[in-house]
N, C-alpha and C positions, 0 to 999 in steps of 0.2 A: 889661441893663446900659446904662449913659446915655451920650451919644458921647462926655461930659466923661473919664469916669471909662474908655470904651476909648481915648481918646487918652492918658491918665494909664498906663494899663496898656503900650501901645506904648512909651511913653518911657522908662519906671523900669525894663522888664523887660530893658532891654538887658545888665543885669551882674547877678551874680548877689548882690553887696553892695546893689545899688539893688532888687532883687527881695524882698530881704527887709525892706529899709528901706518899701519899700511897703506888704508885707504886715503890718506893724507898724500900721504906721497904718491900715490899715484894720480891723484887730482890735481898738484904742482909737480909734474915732471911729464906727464903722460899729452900726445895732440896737441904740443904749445900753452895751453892752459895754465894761468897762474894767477891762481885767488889773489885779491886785496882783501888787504884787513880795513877796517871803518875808518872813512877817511872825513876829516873835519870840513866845516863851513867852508866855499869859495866864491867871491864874486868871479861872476864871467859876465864879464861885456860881451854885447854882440859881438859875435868872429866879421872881422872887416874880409868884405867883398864876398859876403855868403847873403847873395840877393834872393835865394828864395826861404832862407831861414831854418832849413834844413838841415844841417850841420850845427848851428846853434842850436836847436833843440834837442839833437841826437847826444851833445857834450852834457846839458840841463840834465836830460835825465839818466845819464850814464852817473853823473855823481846822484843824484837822489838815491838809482839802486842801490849804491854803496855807502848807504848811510849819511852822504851827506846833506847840506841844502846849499840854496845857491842865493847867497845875502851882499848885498852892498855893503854890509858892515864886515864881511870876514873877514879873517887875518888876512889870508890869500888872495891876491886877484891872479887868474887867471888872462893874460891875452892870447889871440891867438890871430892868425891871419891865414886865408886862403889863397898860398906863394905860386901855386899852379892846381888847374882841371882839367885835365886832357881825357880826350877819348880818342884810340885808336882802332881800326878795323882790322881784327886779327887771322879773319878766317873766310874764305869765298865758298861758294857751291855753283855747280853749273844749273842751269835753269830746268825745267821739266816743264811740257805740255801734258793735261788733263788726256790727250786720246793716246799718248805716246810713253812709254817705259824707257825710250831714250833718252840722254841730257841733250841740250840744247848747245850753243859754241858761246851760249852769253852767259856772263859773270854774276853773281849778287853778293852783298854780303849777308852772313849770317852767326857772324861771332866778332865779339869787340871786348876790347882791354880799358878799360877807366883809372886815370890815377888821380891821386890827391898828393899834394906834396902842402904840406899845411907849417905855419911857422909859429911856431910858440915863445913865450916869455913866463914866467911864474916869480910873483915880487912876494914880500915877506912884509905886510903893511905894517904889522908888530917892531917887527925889526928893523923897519925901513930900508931893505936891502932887497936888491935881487936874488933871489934862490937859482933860479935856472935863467942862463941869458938866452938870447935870442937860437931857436934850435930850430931845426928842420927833419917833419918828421915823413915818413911815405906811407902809404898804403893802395896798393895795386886789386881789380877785381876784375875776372875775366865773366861774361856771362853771352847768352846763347840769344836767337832772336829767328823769325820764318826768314825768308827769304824772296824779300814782296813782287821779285821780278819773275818769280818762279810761281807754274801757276799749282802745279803739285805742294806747295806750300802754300797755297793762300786757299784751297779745296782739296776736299779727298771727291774723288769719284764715286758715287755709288748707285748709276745705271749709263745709260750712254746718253742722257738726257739731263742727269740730277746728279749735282754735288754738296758735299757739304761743307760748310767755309772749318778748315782745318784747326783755327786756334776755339772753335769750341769740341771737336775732338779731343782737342788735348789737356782740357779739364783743368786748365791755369799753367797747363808744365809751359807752356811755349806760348811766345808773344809777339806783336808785332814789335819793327825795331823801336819805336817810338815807346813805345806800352813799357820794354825793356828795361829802353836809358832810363826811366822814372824808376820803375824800384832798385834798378842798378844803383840810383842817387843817392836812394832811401840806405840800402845795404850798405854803400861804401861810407855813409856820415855816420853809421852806427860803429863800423870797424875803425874811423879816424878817432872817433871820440874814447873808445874803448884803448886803441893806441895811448893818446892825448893822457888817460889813465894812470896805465901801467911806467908811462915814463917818468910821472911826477909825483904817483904815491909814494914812492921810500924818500922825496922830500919835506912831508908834511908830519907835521906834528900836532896833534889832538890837544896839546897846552896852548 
């Protein structure tokens, strides 16, 4: 902690009104973080061209957390469209042999970048009018994976006869690339829907 922010903490924590006035702000300004307040009913139709539905249900229950539900009657409909998915490979490793502490001259990959470029609409069915037009919103995720052409990554050694396959050493930290791309999917439609959020809550109104 920075001496700015313990001399901050000495002064506000003196009452327990100023303790919380504190801790407010440091919970909306602090890591990106920034609470919504209770956000009313929205229809969401299915997000178009989100064919494994993943994304669709990551937006469902990002509003439920936030007090909302998700009704065909609400004021709001929400659309949204999936405008781009890309996955790039952002990172190689040289390969390694089980008898050998040298790298090998051959490539693999073992790190890749996912993005979502997702497009939204928000209408005001009360008011019969669009609130938010057609927007484009991103969210980018980088994450890690073994490196299946490498054989020091798909075993660890542990006699000159016996290995063991390396992603149950690694107790869930590390995955095949496959294993990866799936929770990568799961991760990046929780961060687009949380997105998808924070952009349209200061347009809604609980009347």
């Amino acid at each position: 902690m920075s001496k700015a922010v313990q001399c901050l903490t000495k002064y506000y924590l003196g009452s327990t009104s100023c303790a919380a006035m504190f801790c407010a702000f440091l919970l909306s300004s602090g890591c990106g973080f920034t609470p919504l307040r209770a956000i009313p009913a929205i229809h969401v139709p299915y997000i178009t061209k989100d064919t494994s539905g993943v994304f669709t249900q990551a937006l469902c229950q990002e509003v439920a957390l936030h007090g909302g539900t998700v009704s065909e009657d609400a004021r709001y409909t929400l659309k949204a469209k999936l405008f781009l998915v890309s996955k790039n490979i952002t990172a190689y490793q040289y390969t390694q042999s089980l008898d050998s502490e040298e790298y090998g001259n051959r490539l693999g990959p073992v790190q890749a970048t996912k993005k979502v470029v997702v497009e939204i609409e928000l209408y005001d069915n009360k008011k019969k009018k669009i609130v938010i037009p057609a927007t484009l919103l991103q969210v980018e995720q980088r994450y890690d994976f073994s490196n299946a052409n490498s054989q020091r990554d798909i075993a660890e050694p542990i006699s000159l006869t016996e290995a063991t396959p390396i992603l149950e050493l690694s107790l869930g930290r590390l995955d095949s690339m496959s294993g990866a791309d799936s929770a990568a999917e799961d991760s990046i439609a929780v961060a687009v829907a949380k997105k998808i959020l924070n952009h349209i809550a200061p347009h809604l109104q609980n009347t």
